[in-house]
N, C-alpha and C positions, 0 to 999 in steps of 0.2 A: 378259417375255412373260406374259401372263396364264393364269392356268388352262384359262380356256376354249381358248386360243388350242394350249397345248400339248396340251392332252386331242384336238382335233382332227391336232394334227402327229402326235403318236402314235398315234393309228387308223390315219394316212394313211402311216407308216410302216409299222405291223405289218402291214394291208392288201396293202401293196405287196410286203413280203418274203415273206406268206402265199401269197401271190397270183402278182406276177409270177417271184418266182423260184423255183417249179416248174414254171411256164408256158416259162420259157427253158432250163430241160434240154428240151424237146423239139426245141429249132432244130437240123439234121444238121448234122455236124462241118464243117469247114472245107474237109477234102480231099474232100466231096462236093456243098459249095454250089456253084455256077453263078449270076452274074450275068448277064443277059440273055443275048450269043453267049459272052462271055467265059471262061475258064477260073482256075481260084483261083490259078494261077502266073501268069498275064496279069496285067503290072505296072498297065497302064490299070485294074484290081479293087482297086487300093489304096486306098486314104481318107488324101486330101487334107489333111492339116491346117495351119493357118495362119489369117489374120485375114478374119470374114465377106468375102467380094465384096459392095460398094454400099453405098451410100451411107450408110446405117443411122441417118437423122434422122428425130427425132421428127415428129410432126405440127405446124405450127406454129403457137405459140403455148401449148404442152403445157409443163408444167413437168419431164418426163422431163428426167434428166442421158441421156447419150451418153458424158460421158469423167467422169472424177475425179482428185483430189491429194492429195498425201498430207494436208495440210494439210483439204480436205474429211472426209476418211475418218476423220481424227481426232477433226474434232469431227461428227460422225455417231455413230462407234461409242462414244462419251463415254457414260456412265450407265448402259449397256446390262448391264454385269456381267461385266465384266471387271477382276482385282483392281488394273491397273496399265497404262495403257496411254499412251504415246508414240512421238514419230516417231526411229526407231532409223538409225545412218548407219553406214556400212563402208566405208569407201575413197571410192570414188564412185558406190557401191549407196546406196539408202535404203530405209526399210520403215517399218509400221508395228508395235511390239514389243507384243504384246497380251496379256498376263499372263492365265492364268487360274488360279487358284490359286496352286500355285507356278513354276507352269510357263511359260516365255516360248515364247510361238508370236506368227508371223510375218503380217503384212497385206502382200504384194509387189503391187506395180503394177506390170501387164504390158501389151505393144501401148499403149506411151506417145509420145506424139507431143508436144514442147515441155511433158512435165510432168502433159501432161493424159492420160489412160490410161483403154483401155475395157474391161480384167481386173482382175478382185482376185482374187487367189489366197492363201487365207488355208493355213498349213504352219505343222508344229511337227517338229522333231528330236529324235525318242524315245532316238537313241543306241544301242548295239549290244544288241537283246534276241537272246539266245540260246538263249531256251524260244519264240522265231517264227522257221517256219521257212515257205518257202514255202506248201507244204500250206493253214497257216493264214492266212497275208494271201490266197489264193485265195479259201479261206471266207469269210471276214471279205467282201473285195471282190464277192463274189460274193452274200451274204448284206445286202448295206446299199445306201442308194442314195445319197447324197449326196458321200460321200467316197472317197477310195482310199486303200489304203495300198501302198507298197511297201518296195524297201530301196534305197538311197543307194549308187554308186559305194565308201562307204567301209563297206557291208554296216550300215548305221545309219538305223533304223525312221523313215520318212517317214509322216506322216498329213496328208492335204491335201484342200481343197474347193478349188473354182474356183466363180465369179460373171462374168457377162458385163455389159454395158450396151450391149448391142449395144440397136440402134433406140430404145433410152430405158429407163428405169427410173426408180424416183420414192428419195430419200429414205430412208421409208420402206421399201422394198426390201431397200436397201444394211443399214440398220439390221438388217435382219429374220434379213439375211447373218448379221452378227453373232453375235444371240441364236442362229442354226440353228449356227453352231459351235461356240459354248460348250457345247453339248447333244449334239453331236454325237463332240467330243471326248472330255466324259467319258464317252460311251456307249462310247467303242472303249476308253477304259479297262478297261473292265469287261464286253467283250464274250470271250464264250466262245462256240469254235466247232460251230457246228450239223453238219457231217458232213456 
């Protein structure tokens, strides 16, 4: 990523945390929002999740991808700045193992259909920290925009981004994924909680 390139993600970062998240303590709590007649225990108020509804193709003749493989993503994220990066297998899982420093974090492809997948969820396994405790993955999560962190069924610090290619995406995009993890990651290294 170039300078310029970064100097603009980091405006559009601090921006965003300056900005939108003292904007979002003012939304009222949960046990008093109302969606339309609904009431916050009314199950139809839940959110849906699961893979877009439709069709979600490009315009045609666009060079927008729609799906990817592990085999694409590899040579995509190639040169980008990752110290070590190959297509990692486990049983009859695959991924792609993307070193950054010394640290192996994970490229999974998700909502795959014959190979071809229209999620990259890029994860890394921090392992049991015991100076993070709730409190602080709230802050953290609450304070950043791209990523989440939480903790793992085995109490073992998860930091993870998600990417879609829902309707298209170029290339470049996918790449950009990339470079916004590696930056992202050492940022939560190094992130100290704002309160």
């Amino acid at each position: 990523m170039n300078s310029l390139a970064a100097a603009l993600l980091t405006g559009l970062v601090v921006t965003l945390t300056t900005v939108i998240a003292p904007w979002a303590q003012t939304f009222p709590s949960s046990e008093n929002s109302r969606v339309g007649n609904r009431t916050p225990g009314d199950t139809s108020n839940q959110i849906r999740l699961g893979q877009p509804s439709g069709a979600g193709q490009p315009a045609q003749g666009s060079n927008l991808l729609t799906t990817i493989t592990l085999d694409a993503t590899l040579r995509i994220m190639r040169g980008i700045g990752f110290s070590n990066i190959e297509i990692y297998r486990s049983g009859e899982s695959a991924s792609i193992k993307a070193s950054i420093d010394d640290t192996d974090t994970y490229i999974w492809h998700e909502n795959c259909k014959n190979n071809a997948c229209v999620t990259l969820w890029f994860a890394v396994n921090l392992g049991r920290q015991d100076a993070i405790d709730a409190a602080w993955m709230n802050d953290y999560n609450r304070n950043t925009l791209y990523t989440k962190m939480f903790t793992n069924p085995n109490d073992e610090l998860m930091l993870t981004l998600a990417g879609s290619l829902y309707k298209g995406v170029t290339e470049d995009h996918i790449r950009s994924l990339g470079e916004l993890w590696i930056m992202v990651f050492k940022e939560a290294l190094e992130y100290k909680p704002k309160g």
